[in-house]
ROGUTOR-339576 format. One record per residue (C-alpha): residue in three letters; x, y, z; residue number from 1. Coordinates in steps of 0.2 Angstrom, whole numbers. Layout:
N
r r = ala	u = X	v = Y	w = Z	k = NUM
...
//
This chain:
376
r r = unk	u = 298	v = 775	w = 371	k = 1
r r = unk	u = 285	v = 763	w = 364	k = 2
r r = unk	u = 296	v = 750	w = 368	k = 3
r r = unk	u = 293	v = 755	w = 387	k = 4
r r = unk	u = 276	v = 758	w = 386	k = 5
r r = unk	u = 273	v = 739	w = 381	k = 6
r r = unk	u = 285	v = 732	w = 395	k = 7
r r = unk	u = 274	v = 742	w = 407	k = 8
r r = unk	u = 258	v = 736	w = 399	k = 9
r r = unk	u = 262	v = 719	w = 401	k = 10
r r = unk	u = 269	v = 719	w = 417	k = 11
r r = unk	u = 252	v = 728	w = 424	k = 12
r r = unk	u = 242	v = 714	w = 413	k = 13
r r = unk	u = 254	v = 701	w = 424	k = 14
r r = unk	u = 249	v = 710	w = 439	k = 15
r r = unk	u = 229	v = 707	w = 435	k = 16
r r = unk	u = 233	v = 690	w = 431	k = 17
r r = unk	u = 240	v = 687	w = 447	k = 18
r r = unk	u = 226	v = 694	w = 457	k = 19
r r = unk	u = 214	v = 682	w = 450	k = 20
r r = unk	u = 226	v = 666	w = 451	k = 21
r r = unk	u = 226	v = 672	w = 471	k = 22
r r = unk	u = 208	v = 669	w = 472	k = 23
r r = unk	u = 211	v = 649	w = 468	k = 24
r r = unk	u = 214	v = 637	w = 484	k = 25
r r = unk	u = 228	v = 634	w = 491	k = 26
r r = unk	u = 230	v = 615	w = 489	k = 27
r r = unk	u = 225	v = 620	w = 470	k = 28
r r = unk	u = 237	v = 632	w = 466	k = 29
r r = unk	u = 254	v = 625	w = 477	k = 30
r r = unk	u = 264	v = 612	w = 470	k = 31
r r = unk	u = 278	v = 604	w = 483	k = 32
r r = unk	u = 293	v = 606	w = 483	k = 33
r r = unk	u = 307	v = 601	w = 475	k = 34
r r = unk	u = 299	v = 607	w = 456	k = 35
r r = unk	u = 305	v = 606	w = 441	k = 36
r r = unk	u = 303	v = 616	w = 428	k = 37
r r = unk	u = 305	v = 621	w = 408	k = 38
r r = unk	u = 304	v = 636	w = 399	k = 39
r r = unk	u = 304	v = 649	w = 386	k = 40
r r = unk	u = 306	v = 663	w = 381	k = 41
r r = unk	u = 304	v = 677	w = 369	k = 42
r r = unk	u = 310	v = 695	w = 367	k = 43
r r = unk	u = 323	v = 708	w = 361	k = 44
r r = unk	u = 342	v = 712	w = 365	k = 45
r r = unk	u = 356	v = 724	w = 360	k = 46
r r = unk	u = 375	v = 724	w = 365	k = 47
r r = unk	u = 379	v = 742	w = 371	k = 48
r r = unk	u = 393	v = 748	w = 358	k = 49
r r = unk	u = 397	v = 768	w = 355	k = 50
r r = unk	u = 385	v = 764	w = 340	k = 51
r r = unk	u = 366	v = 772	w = 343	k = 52
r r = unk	u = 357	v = 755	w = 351	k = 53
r r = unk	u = 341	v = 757	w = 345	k = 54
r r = unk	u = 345	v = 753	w = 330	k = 55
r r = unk	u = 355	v = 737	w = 336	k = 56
r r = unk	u = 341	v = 728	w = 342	k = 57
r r = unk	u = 338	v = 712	w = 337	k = 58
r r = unk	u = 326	v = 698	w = 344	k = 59
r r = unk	u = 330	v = 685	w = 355	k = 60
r r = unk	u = 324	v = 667	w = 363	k = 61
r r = unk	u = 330	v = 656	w = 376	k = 62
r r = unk	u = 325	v = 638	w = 383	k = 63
r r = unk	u = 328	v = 635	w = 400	k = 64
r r = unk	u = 326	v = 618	w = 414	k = 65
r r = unk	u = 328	v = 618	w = 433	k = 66
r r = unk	u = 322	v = 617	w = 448	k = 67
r r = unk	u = 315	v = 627	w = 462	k = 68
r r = unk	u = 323	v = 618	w = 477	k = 69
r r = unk	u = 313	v = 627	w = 491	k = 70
r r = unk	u = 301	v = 640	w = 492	k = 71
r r = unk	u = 316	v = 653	w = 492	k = 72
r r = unk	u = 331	v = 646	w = 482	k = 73
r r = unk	u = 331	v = 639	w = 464	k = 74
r r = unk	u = 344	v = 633	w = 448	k = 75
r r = unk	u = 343	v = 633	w = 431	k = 76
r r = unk	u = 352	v = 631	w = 416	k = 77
r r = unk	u = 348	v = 643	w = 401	k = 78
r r = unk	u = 353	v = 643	w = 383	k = 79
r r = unk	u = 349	v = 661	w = 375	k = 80
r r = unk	u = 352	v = 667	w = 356	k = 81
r r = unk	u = 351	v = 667	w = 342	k = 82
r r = unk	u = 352	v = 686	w = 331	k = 83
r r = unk	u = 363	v = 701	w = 337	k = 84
r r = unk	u = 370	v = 716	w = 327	k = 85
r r = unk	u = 384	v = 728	w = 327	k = 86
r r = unk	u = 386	v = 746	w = 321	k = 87
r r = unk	u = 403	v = 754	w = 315	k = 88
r r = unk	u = 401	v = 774	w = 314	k = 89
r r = unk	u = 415	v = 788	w = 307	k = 90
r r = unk	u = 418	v = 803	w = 299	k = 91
r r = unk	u = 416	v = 795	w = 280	k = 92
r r = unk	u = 407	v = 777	w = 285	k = 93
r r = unk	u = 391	v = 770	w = 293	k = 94
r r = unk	u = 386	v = 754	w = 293	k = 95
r r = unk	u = 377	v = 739	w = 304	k = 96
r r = unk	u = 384	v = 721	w = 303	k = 97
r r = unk	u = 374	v = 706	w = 309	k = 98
r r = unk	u = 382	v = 688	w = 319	k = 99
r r = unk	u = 374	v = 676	w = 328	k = 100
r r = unk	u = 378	v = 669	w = 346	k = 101
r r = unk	u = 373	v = 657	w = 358	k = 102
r r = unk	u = 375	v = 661	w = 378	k = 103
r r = unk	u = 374	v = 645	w = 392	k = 104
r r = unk	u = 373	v = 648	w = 408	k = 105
r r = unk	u = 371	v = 640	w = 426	k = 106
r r = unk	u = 358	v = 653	w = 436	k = 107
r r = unk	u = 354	v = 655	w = 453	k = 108
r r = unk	u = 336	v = 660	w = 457	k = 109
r r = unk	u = 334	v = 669	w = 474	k = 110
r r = unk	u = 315	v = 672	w = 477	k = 111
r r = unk	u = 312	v = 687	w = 485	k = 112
r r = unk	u = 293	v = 688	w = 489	k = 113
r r = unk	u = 297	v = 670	w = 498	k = 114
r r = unk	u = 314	v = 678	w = 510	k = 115
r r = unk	u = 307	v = 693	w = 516	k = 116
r r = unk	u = 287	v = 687	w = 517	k = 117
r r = unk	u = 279	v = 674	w = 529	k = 118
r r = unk	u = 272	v = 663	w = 517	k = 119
r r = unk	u = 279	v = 648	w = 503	k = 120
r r = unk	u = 268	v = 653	w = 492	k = 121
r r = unk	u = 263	v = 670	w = 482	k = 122
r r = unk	u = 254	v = 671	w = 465	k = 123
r r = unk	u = 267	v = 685	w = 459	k = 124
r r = unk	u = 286	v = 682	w = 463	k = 125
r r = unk	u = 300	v = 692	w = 460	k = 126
r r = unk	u = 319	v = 682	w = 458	k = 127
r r = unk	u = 336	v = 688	w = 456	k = 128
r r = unk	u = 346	v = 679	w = 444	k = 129
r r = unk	u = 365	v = 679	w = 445	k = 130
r r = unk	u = 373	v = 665	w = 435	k = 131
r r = unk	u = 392	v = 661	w = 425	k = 132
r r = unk	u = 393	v = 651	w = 408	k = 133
r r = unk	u = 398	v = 651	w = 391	k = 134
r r = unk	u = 396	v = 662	w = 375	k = 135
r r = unk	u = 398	v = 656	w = 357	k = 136
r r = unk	u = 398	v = 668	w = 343	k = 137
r r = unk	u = 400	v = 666	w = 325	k = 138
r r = unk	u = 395	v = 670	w = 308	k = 139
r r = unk	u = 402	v = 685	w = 310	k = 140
r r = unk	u = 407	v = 689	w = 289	k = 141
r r = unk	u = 399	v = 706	w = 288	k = 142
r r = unk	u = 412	v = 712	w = 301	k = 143
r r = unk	u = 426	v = 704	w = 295	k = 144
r r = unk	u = 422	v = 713	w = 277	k = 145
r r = unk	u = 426	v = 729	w = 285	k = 146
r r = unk	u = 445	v = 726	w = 291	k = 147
r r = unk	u = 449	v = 740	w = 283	k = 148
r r = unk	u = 437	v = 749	w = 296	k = 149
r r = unk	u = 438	v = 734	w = 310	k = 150
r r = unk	u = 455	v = 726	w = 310	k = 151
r r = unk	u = 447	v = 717	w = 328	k = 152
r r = unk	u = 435	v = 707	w = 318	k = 153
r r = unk	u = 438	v = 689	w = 320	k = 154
r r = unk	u = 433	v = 678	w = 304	k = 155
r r = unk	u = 425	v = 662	w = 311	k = 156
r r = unk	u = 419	v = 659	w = 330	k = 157
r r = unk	u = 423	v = 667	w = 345	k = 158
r r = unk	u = 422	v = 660	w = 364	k = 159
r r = unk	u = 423	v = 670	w = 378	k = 160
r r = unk	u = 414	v = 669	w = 397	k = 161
r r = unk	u = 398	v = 676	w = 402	k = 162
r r = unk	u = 394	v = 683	w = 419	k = 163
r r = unk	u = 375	v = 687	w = 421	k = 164
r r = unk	u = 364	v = 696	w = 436	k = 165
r r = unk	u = 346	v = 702	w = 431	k = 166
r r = unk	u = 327	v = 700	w = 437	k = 167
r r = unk	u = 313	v = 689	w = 433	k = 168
r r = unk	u = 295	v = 694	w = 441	k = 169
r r = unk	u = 286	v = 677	w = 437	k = 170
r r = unk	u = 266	v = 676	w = 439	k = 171
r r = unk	u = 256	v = 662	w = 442	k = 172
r r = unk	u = 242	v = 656	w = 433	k = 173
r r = unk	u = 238	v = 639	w = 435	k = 174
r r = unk	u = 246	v = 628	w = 449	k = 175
r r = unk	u = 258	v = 621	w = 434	k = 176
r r = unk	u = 258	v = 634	w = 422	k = 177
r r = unk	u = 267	v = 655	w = 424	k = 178
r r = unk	u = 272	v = 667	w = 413	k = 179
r r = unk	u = 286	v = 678	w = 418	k = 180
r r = unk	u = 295	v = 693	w = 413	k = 181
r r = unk	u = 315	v = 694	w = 413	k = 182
r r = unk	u = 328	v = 707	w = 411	k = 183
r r = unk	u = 347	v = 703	w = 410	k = 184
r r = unk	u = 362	v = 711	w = 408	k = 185
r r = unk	u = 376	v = 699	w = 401	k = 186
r r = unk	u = 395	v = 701	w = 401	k = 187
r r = unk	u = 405	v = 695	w = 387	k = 188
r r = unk	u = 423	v = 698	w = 380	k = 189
r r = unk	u = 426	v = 714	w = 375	k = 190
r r = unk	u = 430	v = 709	w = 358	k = 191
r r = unk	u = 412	v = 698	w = 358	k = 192
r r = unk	u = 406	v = 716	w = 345	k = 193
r r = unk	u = 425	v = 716	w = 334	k = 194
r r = unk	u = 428	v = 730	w = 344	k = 195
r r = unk	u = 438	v = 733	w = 357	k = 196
r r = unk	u = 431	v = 747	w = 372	k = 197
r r = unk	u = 446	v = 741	w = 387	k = 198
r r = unk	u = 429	v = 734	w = 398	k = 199
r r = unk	u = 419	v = 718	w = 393	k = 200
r r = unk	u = 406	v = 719	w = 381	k = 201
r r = unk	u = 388	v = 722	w = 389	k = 202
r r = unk	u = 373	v = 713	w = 380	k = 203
r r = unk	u = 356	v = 718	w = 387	k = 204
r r = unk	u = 339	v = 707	w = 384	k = 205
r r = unk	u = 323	v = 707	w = 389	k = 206
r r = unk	u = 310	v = 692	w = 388	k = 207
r r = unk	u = 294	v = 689	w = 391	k = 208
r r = unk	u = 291	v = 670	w = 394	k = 209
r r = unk	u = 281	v = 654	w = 399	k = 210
r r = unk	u = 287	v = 640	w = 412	k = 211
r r = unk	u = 278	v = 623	w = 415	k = 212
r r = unk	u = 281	v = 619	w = 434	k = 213
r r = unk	u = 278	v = 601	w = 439	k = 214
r r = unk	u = 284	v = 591	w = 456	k = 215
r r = unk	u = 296	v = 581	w = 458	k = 216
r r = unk	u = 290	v = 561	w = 461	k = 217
r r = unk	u = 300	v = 556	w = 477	k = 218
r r = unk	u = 301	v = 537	w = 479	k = 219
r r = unk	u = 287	v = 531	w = 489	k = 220
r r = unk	u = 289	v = 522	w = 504	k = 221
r r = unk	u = 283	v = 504	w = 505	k = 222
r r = unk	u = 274	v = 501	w = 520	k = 223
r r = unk	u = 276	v = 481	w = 525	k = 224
r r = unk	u = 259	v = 473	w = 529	k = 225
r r = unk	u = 262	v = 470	w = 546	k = 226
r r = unk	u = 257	v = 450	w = 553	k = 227
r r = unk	u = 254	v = 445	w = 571	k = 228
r r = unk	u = 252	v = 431	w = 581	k = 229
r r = unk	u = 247	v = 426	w = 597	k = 230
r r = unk	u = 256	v = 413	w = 608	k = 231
r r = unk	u = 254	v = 403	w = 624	k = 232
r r = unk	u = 269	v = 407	w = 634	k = 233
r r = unk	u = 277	v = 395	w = 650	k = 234
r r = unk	u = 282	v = 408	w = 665	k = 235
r r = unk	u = 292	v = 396	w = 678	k = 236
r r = unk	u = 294	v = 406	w = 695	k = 237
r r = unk	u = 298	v = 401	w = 713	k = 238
r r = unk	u = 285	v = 402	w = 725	k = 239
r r = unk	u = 290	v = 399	w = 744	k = 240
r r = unk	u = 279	v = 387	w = 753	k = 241
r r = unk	u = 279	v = 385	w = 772	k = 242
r r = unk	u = 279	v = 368	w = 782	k = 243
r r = unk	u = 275	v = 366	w = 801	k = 244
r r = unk	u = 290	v = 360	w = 809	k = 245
r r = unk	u = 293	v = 357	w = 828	k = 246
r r = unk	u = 311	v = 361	w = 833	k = 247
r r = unk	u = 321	v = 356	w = 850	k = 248
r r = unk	u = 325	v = 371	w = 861	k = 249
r r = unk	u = 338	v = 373	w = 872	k = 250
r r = unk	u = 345	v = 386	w = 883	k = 251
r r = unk	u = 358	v = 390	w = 895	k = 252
r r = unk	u = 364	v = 403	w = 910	k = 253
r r = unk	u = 375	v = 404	w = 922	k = 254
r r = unk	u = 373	v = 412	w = 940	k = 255
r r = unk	u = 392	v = 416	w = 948	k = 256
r r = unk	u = 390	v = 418	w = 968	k = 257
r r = unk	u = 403	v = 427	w = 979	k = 258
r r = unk	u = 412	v = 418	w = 995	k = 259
r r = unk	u = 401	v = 412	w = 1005	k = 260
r r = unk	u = 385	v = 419	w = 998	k = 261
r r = unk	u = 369	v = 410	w = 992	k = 262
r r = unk	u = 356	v = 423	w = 987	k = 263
r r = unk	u = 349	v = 420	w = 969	k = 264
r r = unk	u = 352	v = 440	w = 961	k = 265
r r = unk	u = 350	v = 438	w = 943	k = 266
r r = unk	u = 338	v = 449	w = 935	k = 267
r r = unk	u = 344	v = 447	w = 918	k = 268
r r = unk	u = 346	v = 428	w = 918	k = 269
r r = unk	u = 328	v = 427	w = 924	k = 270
r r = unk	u = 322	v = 439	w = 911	k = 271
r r = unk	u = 329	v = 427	w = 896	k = 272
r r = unk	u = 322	v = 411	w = 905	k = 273
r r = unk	u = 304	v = 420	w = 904	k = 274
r r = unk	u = 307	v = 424	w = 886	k = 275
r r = unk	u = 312	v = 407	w = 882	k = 276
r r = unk	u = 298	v = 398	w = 890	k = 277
r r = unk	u = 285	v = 412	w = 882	k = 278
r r = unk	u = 292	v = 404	w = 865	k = 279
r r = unk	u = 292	v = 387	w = 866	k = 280
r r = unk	u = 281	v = 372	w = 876	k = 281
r r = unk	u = 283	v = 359	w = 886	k = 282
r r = unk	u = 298	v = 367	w = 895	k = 283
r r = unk	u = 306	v = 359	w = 908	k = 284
r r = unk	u = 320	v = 369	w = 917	k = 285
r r = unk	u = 336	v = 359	w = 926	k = 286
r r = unk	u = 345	v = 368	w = 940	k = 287
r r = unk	u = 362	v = 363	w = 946	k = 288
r r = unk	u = 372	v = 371	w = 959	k = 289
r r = unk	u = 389	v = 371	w = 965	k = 290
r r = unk	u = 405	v = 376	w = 977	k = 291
r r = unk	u = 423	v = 380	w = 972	k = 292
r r = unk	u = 435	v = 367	w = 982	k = 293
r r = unk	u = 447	v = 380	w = 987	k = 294
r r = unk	u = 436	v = 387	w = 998	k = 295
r r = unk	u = 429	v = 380	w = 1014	k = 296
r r = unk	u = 426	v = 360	w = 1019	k = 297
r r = unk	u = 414	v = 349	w = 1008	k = 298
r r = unk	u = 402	v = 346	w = 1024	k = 299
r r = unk	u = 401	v = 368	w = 1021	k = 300
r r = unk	u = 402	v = 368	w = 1003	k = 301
r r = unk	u = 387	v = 356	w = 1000	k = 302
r r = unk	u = 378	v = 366	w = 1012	k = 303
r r = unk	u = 381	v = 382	w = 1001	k = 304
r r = unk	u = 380	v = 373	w = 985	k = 305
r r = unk	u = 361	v = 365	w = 991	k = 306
r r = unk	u = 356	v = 383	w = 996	k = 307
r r = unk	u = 361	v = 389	w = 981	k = 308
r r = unk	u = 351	v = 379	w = 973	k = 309
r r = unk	u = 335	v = 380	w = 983	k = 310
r r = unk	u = 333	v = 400	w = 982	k = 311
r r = unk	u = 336	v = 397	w = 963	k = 312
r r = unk	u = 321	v = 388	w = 963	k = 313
r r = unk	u = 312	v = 397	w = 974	k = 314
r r = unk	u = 316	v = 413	w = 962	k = 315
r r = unk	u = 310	v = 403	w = 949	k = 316
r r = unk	u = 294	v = 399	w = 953	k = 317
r r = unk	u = 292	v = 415	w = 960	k = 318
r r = unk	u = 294	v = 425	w = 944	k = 319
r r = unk	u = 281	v = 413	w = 939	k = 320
r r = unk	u = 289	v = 395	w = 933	k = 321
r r = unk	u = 280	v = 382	w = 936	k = 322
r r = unk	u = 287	v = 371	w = 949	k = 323
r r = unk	u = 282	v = 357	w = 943	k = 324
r r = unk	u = 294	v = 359	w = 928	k = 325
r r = unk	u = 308	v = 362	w = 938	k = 326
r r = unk	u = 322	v = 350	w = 941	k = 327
r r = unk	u = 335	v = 353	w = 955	k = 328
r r = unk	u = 352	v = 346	w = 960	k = 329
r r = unk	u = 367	v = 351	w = 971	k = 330
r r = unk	u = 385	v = 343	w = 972	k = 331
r r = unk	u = 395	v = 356	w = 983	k = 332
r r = unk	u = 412	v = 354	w = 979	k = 333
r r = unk	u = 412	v = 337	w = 972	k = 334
r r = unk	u = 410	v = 342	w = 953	k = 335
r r = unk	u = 420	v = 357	w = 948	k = 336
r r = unk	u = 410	v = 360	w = 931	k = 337
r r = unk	u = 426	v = 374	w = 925	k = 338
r r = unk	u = 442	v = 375	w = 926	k = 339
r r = unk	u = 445	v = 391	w = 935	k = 340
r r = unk	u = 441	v = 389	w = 954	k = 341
r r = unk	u = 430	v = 405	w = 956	k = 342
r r = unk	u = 417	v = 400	w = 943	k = 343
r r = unk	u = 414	v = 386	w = 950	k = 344
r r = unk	u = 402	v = 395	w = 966	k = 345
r r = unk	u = 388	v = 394	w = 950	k = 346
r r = unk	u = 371	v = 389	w = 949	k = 347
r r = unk	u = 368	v = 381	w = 930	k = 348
r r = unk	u = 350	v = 384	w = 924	k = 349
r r = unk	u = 346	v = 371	w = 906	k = 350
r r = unk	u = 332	v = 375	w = 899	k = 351
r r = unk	u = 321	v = 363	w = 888	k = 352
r r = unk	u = 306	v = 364	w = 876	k = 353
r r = unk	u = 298	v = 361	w = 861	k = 354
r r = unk	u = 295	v = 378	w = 847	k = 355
r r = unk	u = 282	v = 376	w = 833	k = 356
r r = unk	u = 290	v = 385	w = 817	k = 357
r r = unk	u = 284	v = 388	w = 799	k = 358
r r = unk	u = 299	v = 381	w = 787	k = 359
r r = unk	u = 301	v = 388	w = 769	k = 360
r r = unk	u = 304	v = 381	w = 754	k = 361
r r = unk	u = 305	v = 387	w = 737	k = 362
r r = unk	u = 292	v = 376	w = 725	k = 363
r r = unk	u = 294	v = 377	w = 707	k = 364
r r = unk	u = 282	v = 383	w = 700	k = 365
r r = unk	u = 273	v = 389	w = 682	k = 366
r r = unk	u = 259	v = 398	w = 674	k = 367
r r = unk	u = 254	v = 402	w = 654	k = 368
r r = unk	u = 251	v = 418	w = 647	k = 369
r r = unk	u = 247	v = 424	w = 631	k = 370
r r = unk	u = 261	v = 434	w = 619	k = 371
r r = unk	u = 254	v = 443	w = 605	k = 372
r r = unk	u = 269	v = 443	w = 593	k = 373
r r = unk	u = 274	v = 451	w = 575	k = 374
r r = unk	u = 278	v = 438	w = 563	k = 375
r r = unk	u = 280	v = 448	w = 547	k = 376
//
């Protein structure tokens, strides 16, 4: 019972400790993460037997080195020994027997006060441990005395498995240095005690301890001094450059006449020549008028081809060409300008002149601009 009392004692003195490491900063009291740590640890153990396990206590102490990975999840292996005792009871005998053992274990520490809070850091953390390893015993002569009493006993060393779950509720108190409390249950073979039960062996320890936290130095980046230079760069492009240029025009329509018919209808004819002259200067305009030779007499051929060509003039200058530009000429049916007959009852308008344009060319050409450039 007073064993208790003190467990409770100091885990309320951990408590106040905790409370006072709270009031430090956080950039003072959170390491980053990866940490490694060591540690040790001090305390009592007994392995549960049908003998009275009070009496079988013995002290304990482990070392341990790991790492807290995250906030939430860490490792650690843990080497704990090094005193245990065993009790034999019957109707005529009753005795205790001391060996020694050695327990390695790989832990895993799941931080609880990290998983279910909203914070990475707390000054008082509570783990589960759960682990698998190795357990050493030897020097176990008292027991092997009593084969009379304990024919399991083994002589020398024994091996067998461990299989560990327990808690730890680790404080705080400096950003490198906590001290921690930890309770585990072990267990071994079942013939770890020289006795045999038909389930493993349970060994029971409780430790109070101290662990040095430090962080783990990542490799630091080396940031290249970056050079620069600055450059006069060529830029060649093509730039279009315009020339005046006087180009020859020419243009040519056709008026067809029916049989014996002279009138000048040809609205569309004389809507292009009015375009054409707009656009260009100097105009001149050459009319030529005809008579199919299959039709009529030349005396009445010419007569048709020469009015033809007069009201074609005369529709000319009335839709505004100067008469003064106009050339006219009539051959009746002396000149048959195509080779089908019908075409050839046809007035030709040629028209002339001269067109100022604006040619382009594409000049080579080039500027400078300045590059700023990494060299380094």
């Amino acid at each position: 019972m007073n064993r208790i009392k003190n467990f409770c004692a100091i885990a309320l003195l951990m408590l106040g400790m905790a409370t006072a490491a709270n009031a430090q900063s956080n950039e003072e009291k959170t390491l980053i993460y990866p940490q490694i740590f060591v540690g040790v640890q001090g305390g009592a153990q007994t392995t549960i037997t049908d003998y009275n396990n009070w009496k079988l206590f013995t002290p304990t102490a482990s070392f341990s080195v790991g790492s807290f990975f995250t906030p939430v999840i860490g490792a650690r292996l843990h080497f704990n020994g090094l005193w245990n005792k065993g009790g034999f009871q019957d109707e005529t005998d009753d005795f205790k027997y001391k060996y020694k053992y050695l327990t390695s274990n790989v832990d895993l520490m799941l931080n609880m006060c990290t998983l279910l809070g909203n914070k990475n850091y707390y000054p008082l953390n509570l783990y589960l441990i759960g682990g698998i390893g190795l357990n050493y015993a030897w020097d176990n002569g008292d027991a092997y005395a009593r084969l009379d009493k304990m024919p399991l006993a083994y002589e020398y060393d024994r091996f067998s498995h461990n299989a560990r779950a327990g808690m730890m509720l680790d404080c705080n108190i400096s950003k490198h240095v906590s001290i921690n409390l930890e309770v585990t249950a072990n267990n071994l073979n079942d013939r770890y005690n020289s006795k045999m039960s038909d389930r493993g062996d349970w060994q029971i320890t409780a430790q109070l301890g101290v662990a040095y936290k430090f962080a783990a130095k990542k490799a630091k980046k080396v940031v290249e001094e970056e050079v620069w230079e600055t450059r006069q760069d060529t830029i060649w492009y093509d730039d279009a450059v315009f020339t005046p240029k006087v180009e020859n025009g020419t243009a040519t329509w056709t008026v067809f006449y029916k049989i014996r018919e002279s009138d000048f209808e040809a609205d569309e004819q004389l809507a292009a020549i009015g375009a054409f002259l707009k656009d260009h200067r100097d105009c001149m305009v050459d009319i030529k008028s005809y008579a199919d030779v299959e039709t009529g007499n030349p005396k009445i051929n010419m007569e048709y081809s020469r009015q033809r060509c007069e009201k074609a003039v005369k529709a000319l200058t009335d839709a505004g060409v100067p008469a003064s530009s106009i050339t006219s000429s009539y051959y009746g049916d002396t000149i048959q300008p195509f080779a089908e007959n019908d075409k050839n009852r046809v007035s030709i308008i040629v028209a002339t002149g001269l067109k100022d344009v604006n040619e382009k060319n594409l000049v080579k050409k080039f500027r400078t601009k300045e590059v700023r450039y990494r060299v380094k």
